[in-house]
C-alpha positions as CSV (number, residue, x, y, z in Angstrom):
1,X,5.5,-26.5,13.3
2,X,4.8,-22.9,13.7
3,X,1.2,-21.6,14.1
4,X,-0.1,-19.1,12.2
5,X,-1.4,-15.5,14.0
6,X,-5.1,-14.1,13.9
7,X,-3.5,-11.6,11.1
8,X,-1.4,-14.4,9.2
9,X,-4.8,-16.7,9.0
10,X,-7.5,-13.6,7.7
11,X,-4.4,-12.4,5.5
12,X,-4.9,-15.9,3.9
13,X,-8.4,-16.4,4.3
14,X,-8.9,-12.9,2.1
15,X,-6.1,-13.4,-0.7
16,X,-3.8,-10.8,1.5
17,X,-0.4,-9.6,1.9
18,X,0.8,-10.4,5.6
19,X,4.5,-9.5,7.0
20,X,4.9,-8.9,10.3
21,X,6.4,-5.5,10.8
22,X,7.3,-3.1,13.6
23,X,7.5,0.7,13.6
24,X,9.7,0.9,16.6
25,X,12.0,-0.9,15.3
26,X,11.7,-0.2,11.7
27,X,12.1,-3.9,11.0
28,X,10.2,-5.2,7.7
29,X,8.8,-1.9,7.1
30,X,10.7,-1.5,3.8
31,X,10.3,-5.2,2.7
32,X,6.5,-4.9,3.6
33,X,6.1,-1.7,1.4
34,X,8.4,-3.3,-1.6
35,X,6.2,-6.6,-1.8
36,X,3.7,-5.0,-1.5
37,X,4.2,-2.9,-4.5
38,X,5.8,-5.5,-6.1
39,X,2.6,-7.4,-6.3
40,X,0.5,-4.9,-7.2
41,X,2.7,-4.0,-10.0
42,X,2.4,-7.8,-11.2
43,X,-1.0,-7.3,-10.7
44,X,-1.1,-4.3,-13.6
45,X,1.0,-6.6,-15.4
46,X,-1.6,-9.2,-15.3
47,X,-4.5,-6.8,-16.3
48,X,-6.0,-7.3,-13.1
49,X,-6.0,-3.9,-12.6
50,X,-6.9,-1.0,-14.5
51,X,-4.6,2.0,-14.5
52,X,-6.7,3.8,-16.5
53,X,-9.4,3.2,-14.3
54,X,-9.4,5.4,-10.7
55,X,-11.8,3.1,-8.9
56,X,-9.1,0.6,-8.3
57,X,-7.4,3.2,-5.8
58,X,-4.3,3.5,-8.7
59,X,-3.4,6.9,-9.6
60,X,-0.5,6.6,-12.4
61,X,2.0,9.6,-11.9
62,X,2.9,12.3,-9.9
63,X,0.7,14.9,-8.4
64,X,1.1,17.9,-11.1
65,X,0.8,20.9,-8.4
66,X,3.6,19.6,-6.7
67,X,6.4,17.4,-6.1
68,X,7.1,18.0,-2.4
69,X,6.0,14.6,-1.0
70,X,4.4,16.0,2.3
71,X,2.2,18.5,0.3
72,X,-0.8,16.7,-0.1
73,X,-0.7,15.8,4.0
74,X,-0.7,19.2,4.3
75,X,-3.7,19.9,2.1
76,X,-5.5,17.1,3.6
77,X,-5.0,18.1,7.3
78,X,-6.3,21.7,6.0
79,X,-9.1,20.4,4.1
80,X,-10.0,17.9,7.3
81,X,-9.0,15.1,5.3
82,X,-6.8,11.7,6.7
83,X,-3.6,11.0,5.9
């Protein structure tokens, strides 16, 4: 029988996703990031959450100033934001 981590239990204790994952490595980064969106996507399908609504942290759509993926990094590290 295999025992759960520290991560694997509060994952479940909290109604989490949990995949072990490693970025030297690369492995499960992809899968973690697909299920991941996969379930939130059911989630909209449910009506769990709003779309229409920003306070879930879901923005539909593609950032209208530009479609160069690492522009908004770069406006964040300008503007002191994260990420």
């Amino acid at each position: 029988m295999r025992v759960a981590t520290e991560g694997e239990q509060f994952a479940r204790e909290h109604g989490l996703v949990f995949l072990e994952t490693s970025a030297k490595t690369a492995h499960n980064v992809e899968e973690a990031f697909v299920n991941t969106a996969r379930q939130i996507y059911g989630k909209i399908q449910e009506g769990v959450f709003d779309v229409t609504n920003e306070s879930f942290g879901i923005r539909v759509g593609v950032n209208p100033t530009s479609q160069d993926p690492g522009a908004g990094r770069a406006q964040a590290a300008r503007s002191g934001g994260c990420c």
